[in-house]
LODO-80972 format. One record per residue (C-alpha): residue in three letters; x, y, z. Coordinates in Angstrom, 3 decimals. Last residue first. Layout:
N
<atom r="ALA" east="X" north="Y" up="Z"/>
...
***
This chain:
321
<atom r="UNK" east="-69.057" north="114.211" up="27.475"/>
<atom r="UNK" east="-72.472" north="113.469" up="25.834"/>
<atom r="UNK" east="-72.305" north="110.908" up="22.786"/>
<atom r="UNK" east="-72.817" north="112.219" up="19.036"/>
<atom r="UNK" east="-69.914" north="110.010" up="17.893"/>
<atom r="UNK" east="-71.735" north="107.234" up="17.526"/>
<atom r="UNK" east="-75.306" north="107.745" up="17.395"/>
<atom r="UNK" east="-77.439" north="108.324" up="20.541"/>
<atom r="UNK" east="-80.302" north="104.934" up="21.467"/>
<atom r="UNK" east="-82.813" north="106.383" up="23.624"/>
<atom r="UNK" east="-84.868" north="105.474" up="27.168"/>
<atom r="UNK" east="-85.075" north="102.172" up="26.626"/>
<atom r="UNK" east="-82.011" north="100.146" up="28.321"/>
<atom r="UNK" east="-83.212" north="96.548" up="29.434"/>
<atom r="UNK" east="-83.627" north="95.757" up="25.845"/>
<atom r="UNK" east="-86.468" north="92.380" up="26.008"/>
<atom r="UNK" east="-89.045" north="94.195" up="23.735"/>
<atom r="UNK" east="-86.407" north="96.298" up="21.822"/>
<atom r="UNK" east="-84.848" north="93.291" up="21.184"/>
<atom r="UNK" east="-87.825" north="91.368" up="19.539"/>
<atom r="UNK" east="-88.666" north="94.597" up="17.326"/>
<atom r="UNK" east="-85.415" north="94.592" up="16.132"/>
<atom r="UNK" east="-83.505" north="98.221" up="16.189"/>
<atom r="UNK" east="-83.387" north="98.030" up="19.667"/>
<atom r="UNK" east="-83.660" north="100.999" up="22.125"/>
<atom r="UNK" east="-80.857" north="102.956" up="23.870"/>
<atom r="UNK" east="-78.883" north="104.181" up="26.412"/>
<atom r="UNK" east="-75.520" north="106.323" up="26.108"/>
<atom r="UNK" east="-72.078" north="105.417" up="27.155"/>
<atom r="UNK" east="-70.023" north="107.959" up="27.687"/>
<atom r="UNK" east="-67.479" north="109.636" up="24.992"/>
<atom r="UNK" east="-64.789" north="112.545" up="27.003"/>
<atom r="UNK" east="-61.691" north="109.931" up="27.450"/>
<atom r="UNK" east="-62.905" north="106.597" up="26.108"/>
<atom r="UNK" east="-60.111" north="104.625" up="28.504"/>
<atom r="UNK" east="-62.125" north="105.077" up="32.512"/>
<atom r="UNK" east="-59.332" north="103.367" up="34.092"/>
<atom r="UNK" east="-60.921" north="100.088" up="36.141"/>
<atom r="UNK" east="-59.231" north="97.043" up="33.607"/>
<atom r="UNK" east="-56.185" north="99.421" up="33.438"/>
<atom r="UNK" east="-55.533" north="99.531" up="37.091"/>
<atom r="UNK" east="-56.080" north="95.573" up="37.062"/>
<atom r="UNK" east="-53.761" north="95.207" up="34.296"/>
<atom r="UNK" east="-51.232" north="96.477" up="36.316"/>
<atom r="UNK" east="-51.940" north="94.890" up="40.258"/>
<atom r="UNK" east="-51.758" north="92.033" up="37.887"/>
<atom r="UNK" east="-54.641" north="89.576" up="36.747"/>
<atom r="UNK" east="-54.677" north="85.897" up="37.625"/>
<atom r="UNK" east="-53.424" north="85.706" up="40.930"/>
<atom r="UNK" east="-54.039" north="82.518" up="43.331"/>
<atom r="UNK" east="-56.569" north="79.773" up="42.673"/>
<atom r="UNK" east="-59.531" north="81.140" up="45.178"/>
<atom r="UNK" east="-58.560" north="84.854" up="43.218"/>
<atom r="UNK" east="-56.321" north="87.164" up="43.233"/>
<atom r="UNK" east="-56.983" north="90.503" up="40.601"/>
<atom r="UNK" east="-57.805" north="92.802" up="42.617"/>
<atom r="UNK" east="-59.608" north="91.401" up="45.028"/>
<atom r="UNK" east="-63.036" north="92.856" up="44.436"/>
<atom r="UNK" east="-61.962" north="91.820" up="40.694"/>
<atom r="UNK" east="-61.789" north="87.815" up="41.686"/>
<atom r="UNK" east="-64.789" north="88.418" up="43.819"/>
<atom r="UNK" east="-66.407" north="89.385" up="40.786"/>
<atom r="UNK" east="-65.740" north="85.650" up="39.176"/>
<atom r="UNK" east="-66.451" north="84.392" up="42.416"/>
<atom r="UNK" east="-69.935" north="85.672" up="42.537"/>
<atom r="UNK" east="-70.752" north="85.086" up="38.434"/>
<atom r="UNK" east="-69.956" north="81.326" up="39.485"/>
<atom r="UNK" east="-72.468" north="81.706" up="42.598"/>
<atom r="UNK" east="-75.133" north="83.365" up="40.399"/>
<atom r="UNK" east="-75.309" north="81.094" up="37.882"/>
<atom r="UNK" east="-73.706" north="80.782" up="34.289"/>
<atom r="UNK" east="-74.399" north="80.201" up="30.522"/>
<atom r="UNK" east="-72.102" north="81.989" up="27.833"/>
<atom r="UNK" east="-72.119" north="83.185" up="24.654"/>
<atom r="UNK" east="-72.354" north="87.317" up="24.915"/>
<atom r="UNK" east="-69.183" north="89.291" up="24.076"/>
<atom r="UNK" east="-66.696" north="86.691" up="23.991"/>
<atom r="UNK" east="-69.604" north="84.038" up="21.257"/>
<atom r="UNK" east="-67.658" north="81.235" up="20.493"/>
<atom r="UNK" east="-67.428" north="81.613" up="16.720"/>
<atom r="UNK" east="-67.350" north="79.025" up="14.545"/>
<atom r="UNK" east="-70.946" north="78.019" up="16.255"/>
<atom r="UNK" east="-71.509" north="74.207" up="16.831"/>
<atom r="UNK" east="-74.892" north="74.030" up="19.407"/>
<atom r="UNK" east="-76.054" north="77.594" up="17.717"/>
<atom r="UNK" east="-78.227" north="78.976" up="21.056"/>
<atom r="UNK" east="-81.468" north="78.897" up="21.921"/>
<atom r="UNK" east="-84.242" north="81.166" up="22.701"/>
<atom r="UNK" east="-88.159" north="80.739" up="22.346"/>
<atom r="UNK" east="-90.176" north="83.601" up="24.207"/>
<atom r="UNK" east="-92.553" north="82.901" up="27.369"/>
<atom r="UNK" east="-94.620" north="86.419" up="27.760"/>
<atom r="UNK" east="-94.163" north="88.597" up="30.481"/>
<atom r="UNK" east="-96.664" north="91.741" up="30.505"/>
<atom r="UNK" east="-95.720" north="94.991" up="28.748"/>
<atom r="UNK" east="-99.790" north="94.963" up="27.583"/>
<atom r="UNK" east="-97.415" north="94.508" up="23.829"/>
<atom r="UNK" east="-95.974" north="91.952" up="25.681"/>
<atom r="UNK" east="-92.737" north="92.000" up="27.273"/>
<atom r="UNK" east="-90.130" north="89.031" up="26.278"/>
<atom r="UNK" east="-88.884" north="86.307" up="28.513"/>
<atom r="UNK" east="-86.157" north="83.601" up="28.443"/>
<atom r="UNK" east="-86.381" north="80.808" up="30.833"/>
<atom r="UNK" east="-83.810" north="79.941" up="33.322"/>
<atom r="UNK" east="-81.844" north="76.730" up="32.833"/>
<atom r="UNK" east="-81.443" north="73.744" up="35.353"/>
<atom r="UNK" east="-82.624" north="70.763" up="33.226"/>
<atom r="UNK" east="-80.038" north="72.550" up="30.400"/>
<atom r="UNK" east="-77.087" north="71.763" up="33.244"/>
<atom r="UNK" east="-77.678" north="68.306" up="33.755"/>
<atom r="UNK" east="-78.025" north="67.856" up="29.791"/>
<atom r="UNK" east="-74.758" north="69.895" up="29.513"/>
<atom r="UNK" east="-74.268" north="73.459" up="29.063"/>
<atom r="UNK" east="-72.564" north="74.827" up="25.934"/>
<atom r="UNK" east="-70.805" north="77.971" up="26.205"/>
<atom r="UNK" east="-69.764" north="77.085" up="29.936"/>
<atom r="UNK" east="-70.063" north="78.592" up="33.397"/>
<atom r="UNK" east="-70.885" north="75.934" up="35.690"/>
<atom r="UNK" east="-68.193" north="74.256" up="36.928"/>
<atom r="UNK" east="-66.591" north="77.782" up="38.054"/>
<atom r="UNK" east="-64.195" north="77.188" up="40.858"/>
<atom r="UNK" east="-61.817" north="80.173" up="40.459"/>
<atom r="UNK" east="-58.784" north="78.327" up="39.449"/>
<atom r="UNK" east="-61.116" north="76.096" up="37.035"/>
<atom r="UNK" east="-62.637" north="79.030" up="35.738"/>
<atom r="UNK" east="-60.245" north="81.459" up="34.756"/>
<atom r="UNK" east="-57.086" north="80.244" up="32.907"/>
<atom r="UNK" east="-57.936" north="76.741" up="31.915"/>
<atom r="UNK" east="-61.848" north="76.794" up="31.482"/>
<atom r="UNK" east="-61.302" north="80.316" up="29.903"/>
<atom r="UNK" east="-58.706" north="78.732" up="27.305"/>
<atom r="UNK" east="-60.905" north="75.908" up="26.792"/>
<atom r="UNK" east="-63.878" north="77.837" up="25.931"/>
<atom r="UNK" east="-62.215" north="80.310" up="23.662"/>
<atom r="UNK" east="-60.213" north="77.201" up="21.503"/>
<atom r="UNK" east="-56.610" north="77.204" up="22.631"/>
<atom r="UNK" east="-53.840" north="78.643" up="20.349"/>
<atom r="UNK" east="-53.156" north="81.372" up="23.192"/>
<atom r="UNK" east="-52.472" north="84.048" up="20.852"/>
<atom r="UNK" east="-55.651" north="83.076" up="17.889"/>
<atom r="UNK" east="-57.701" north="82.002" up="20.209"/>
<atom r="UNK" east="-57.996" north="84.816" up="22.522"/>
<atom r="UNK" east="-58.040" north="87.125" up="19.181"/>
<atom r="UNK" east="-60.912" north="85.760" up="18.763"/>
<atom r="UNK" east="-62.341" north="86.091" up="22.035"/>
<atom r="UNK" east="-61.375" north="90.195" up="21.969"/>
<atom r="UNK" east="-63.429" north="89.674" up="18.093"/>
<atom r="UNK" east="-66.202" north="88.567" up="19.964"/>
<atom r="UNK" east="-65.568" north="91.968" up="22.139"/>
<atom r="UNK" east="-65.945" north="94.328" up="19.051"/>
<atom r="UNK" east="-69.414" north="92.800" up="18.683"/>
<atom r="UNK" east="-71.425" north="96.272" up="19.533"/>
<atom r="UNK" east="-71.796" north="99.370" up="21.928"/>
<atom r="UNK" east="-71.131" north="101.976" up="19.837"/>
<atom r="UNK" east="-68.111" north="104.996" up="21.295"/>
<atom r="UNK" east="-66.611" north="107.248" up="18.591"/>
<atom r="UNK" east="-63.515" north="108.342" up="16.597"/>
<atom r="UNK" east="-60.535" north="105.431" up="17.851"/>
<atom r="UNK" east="-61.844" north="103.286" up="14.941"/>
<atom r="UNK" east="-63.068" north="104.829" up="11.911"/>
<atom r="UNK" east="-67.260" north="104.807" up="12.363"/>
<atom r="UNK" east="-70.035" north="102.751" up="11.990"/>
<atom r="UNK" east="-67.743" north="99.793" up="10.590"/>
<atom r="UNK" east="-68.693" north="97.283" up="8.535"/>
<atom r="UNK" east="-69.046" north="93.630" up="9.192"/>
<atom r="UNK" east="-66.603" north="91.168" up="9.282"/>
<atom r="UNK" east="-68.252" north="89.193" up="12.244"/>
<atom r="UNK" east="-70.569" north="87.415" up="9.506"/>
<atom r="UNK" east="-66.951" north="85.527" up="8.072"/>
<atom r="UNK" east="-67.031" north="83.741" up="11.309"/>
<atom r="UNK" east="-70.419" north="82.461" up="11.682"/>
<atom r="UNK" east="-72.536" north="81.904" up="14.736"/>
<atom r="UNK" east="-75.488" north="83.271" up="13.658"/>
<atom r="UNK" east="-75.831" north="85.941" up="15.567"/>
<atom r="UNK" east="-72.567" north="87.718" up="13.859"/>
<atom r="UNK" east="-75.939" north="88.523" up="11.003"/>
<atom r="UNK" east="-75.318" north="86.682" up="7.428"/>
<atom r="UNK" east="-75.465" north="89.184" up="4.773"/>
<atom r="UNK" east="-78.278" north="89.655" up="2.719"/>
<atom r="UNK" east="-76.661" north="92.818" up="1.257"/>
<atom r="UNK" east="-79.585" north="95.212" up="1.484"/>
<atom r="UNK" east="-81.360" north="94.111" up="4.645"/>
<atom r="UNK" east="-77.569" north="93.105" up="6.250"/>
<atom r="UNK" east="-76.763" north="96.771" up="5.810"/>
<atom r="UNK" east="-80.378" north="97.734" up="6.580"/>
<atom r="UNK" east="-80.235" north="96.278" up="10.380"/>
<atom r="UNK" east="-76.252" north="97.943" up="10.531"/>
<atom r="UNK" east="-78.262" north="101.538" up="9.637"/>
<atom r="UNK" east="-80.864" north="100.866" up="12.282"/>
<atom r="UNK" east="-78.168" north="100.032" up="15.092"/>
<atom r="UNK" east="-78.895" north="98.130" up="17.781"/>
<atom r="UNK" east="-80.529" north="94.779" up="16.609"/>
<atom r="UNK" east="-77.155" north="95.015" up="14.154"/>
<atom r="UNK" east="-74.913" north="95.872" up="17.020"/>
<atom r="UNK" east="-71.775" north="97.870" up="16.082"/>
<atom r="UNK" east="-68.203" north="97.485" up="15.124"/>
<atom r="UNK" east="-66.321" north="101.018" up="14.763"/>
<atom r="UNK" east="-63.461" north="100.003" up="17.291"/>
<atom r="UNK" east="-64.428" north="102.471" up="20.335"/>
<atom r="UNK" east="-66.410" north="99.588" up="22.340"/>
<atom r="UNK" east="-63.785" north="100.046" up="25.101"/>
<atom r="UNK" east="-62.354" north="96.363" up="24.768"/>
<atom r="UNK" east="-62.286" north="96.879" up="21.138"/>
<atom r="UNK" east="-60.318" north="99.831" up="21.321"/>
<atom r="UNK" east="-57.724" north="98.282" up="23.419"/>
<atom r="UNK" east="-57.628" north="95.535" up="21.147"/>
<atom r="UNK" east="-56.565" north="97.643" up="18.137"/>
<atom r="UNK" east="-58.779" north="98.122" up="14.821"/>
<atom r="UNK" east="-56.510" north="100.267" up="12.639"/>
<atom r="UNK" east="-57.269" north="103.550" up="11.229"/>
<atom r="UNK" east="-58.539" north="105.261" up="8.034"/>
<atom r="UNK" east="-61.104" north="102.554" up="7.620"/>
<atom r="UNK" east="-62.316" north="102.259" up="3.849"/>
<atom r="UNK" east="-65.697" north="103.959" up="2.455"/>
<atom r="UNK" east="-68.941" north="102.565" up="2.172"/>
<atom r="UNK" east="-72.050" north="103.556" up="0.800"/>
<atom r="UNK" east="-75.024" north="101.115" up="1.220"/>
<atom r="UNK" east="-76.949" north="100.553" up="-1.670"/>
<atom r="UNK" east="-80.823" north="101.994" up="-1.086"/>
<atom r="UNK" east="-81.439" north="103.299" up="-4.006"/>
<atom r="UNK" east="-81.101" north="106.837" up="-3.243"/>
<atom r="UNK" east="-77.954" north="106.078" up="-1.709"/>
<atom r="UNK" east="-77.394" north="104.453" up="2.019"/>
<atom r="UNK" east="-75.257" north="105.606" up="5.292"/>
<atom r="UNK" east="-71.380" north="106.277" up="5.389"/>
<atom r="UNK" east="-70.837" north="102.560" up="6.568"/>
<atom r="UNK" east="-67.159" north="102.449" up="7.119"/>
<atom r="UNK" east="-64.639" north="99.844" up="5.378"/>
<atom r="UNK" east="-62.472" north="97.214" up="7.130"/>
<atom r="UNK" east="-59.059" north="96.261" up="4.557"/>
<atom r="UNK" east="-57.445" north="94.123" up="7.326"/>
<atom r="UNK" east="-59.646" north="92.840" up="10.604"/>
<atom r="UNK" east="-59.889" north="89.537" up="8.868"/>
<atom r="UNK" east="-56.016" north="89.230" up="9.203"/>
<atom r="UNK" east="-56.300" north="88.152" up="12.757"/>
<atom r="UNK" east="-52.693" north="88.743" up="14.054"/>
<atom r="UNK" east="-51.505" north="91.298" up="11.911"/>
<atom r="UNK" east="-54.827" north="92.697" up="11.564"/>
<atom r="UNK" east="-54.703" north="93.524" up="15.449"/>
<atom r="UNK" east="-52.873" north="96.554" up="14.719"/>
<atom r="UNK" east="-51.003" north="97.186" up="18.010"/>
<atom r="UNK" east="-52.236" north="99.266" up="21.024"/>
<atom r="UNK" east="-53.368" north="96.661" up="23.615"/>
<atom r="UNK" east="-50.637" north="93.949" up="22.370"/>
<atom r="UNK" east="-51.340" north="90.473" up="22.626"/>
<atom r="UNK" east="-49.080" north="87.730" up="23.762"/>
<atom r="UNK" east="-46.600" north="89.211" up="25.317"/>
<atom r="UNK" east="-47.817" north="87.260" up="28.780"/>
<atom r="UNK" east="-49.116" north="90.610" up="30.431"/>
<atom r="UNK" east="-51.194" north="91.067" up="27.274"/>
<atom r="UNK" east="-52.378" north="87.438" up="27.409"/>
<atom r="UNK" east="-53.975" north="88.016" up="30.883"/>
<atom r="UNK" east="-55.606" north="91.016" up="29.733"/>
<atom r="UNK" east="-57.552" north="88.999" up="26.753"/>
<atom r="UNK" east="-58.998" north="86.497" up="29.279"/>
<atom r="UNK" east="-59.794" north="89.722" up="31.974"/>
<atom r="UNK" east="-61.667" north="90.828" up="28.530"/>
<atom r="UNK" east="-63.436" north="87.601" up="27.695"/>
<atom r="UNK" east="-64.575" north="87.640" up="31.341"/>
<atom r="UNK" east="-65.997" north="91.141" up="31.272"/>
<atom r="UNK" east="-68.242" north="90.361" up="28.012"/>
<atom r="UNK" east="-69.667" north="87.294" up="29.037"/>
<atom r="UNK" east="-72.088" north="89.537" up="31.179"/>
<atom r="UNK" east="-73.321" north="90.900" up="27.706"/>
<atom r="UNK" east="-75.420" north="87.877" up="27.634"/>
<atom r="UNK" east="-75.210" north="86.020" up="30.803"/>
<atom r="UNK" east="-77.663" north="82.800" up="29.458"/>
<atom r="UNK" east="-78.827" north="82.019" up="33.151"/>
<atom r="UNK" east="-78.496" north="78.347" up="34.911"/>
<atom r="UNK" east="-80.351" north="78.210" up="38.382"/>
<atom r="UNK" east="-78.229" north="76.735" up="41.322"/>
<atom r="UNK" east="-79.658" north="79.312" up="43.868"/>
<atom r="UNK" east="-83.106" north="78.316" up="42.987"/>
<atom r="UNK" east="-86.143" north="79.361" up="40.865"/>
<atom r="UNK" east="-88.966" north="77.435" up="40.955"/>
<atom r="UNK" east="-89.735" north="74.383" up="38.329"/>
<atom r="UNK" east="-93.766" north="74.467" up="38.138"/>
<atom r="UNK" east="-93.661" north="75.839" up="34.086"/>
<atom r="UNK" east="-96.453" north="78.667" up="33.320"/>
<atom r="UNK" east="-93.929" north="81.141" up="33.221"/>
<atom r="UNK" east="-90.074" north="80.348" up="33.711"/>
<atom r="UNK" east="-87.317" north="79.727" up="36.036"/>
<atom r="UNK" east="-89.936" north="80.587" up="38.560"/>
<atom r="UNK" east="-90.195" north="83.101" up="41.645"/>
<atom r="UNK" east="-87.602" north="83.680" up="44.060"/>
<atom r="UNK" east="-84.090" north="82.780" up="44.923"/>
<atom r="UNK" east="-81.915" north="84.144" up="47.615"/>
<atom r="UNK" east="-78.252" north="85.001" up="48.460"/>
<atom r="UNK" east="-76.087" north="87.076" up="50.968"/>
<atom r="UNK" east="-73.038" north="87.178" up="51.917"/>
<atom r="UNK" east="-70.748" north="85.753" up="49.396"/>
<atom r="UNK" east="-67.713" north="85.889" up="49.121"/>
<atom r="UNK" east="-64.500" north="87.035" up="51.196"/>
<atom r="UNK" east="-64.363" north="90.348" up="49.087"/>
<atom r="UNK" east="-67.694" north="91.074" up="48.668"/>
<atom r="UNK" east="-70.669" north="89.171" up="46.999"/>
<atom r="UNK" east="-74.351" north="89.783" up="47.669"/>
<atom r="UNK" east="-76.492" north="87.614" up="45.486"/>
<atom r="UNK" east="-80.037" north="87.416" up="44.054"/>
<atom r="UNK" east="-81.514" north="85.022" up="42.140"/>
<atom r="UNK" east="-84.960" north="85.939" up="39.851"/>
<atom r="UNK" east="-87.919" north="84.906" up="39.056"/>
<atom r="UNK" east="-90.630" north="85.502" up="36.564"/>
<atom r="UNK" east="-90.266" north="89.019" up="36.571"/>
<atom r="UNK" east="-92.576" north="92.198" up="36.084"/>
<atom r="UNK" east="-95.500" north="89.526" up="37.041"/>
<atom r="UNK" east="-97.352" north="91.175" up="39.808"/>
<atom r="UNK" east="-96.446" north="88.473" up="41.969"/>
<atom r="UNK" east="-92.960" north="88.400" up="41.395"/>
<atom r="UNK" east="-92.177" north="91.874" up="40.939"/>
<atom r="UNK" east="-94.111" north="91.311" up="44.854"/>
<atom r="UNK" east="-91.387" north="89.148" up="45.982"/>
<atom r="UNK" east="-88.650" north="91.165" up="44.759"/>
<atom r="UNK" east="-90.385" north="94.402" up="46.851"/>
<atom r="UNK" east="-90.372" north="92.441" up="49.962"/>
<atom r="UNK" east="-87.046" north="90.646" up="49.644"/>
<atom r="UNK" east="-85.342" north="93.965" up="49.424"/>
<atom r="UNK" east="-87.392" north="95.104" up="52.319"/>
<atom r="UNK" east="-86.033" north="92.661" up="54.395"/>
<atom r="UNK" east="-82.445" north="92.279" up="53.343"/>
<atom r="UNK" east="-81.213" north="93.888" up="56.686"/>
***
């Protein structure tokens, strides 16, 4: 069934478009299907295996928002309220209206609030910096700390647009983590380790892996200017303020498995139910009415070497319906 899947995998492999990879097949009873190929990295002899440890980016991203869902069914959040009454750093946002002749940014304040729901549907304003070319000279012309760094006060950043008025991909879900914290009074990795992994049997989806877990982590690639692999240096801050909801955590395939199986089953999981029937139907209602999400390229050289979406980055608010 899987054979000419495992055919063209192996020969990415070979012709070096991936180092390795593991893939699984999850449905509603589990998995059904898994296999590891390749390396965990180029030019080392470890091979890739079922237990590999990946950095899941943007994958963090759907976790932090079941996290934030659960709390709106306890009356915790609100997915329509002013979040600035609960995190006050969201009060007073401006807009980035683009640059002067001298290259000072020109910014204007927010005419509406940031709400959860729009940052859980990338419709709050916040932006990528490695995305966006006018966030990239924003920190260029105010030396402002990037939200890469870890820091709290560098996720107050302006916003591209007023929120509710256009669509950007950006770090309006470390703010969802944020505002994790700040209802549940648990730290973001201990309120996920609570509430989602340890009823789902995740031991190894963390924010900081341990020594066991580091000997098992995938390399990090970039593509060469011949588009070839090449080995690139990545870690993470150790002691960030922030715990990273839109892209800090480490996991493998099997974890990532039950965590979908979780939404394949609307909501019930190994541990019993941990989303309602409710917030389920929200979780899969398209919510940024006629704005799509568009593709694009980075506005950092590195991350437009490693973006797996090239063909075009659209502005905010100049999405197709």
């Amino acid at each position: 069934m899987y054979r000419e899947f495992e055919a063209a995998l192996d020969a990415a492999v070979d012709a070096g478009r991936v180092a390795g990879a593991v893939a699984l097949v999850t449905g509603r009873d589990g998995p059904t299907y898994r296999r590891a190929a390749g390396r965990r990295s180029l030019g080392e002899p470890a091979p890739m295996t079922p237990d590999t440890l990946f950095w899941i980016a943007s994958m963090t991203k759907a976790i932090a928002s079941v996290a934030a869902l659960q709390l709106v069914e306890r009356g915790r959040l609100s997915l329509d309220g002013d979040l600035a009454d609960l995190l006050p750093d969201l009060a007073g946002l401006e807009v980035l209206e683009g640059f002067d002749a001298g290259q000072r940014p020109r910014l204007r304040p927010a005419r509406t609030p940031v709400t959860l729901r729009r940052l859980l549907t990338h419709t709050s304003g916040f932006g990528y910096a490695w995305i966006s070319p006018d966030l990239a000279a924003w920190l260029q012309a105010t030396g402002a700390a990037d939200a890469s760094s870890g820091l709290r006060a560098a996720h107050r950043q302006p916003l591209l647009f007023d929120p509710g008025e256009g669509w950007a991909y950006g770090l309006g879900t470390d703010w969802v983590g944020i505002a994790v914290e700040a209802a549940s009074g648990q730290r973001l990795d201990a309120y996920l380790a609570e509430h989602l992994f340890a009823p789902l049997g995740m031991t190894d989806t963390v924010f900081a892996p341990s020594a066991a877990q580091a000997a098992r982590k995938a390399g990090m690639h970039a593509r060469g200017p011949d588009g070839g692999l090449v080995p690139m240096p990545f870690a993470r801050r150790s002691d960030p303020e922030v715990l990273s909801g839109g892209g800090g955590l480490y996991s493998t395939a099997a974890d990532y498995g039950r965590f979908l199986t979780l939404l394949l089953n609307g909501g019930a999981g190994e541990g019993g139910r941990l989303l309602s029937p409710a917030s389920m139907a929200e979780l899969a209602t398209v919510q940024t009415g006629a704005r799509r999400a568009a593709a694009w390229t980075g506005a950092a050289p590195t991350s437009a070497a490693t973006s797996t979406c090239s063909r075009g980055w659209r502005p905010a608010g100049a999405l197709p319906p």
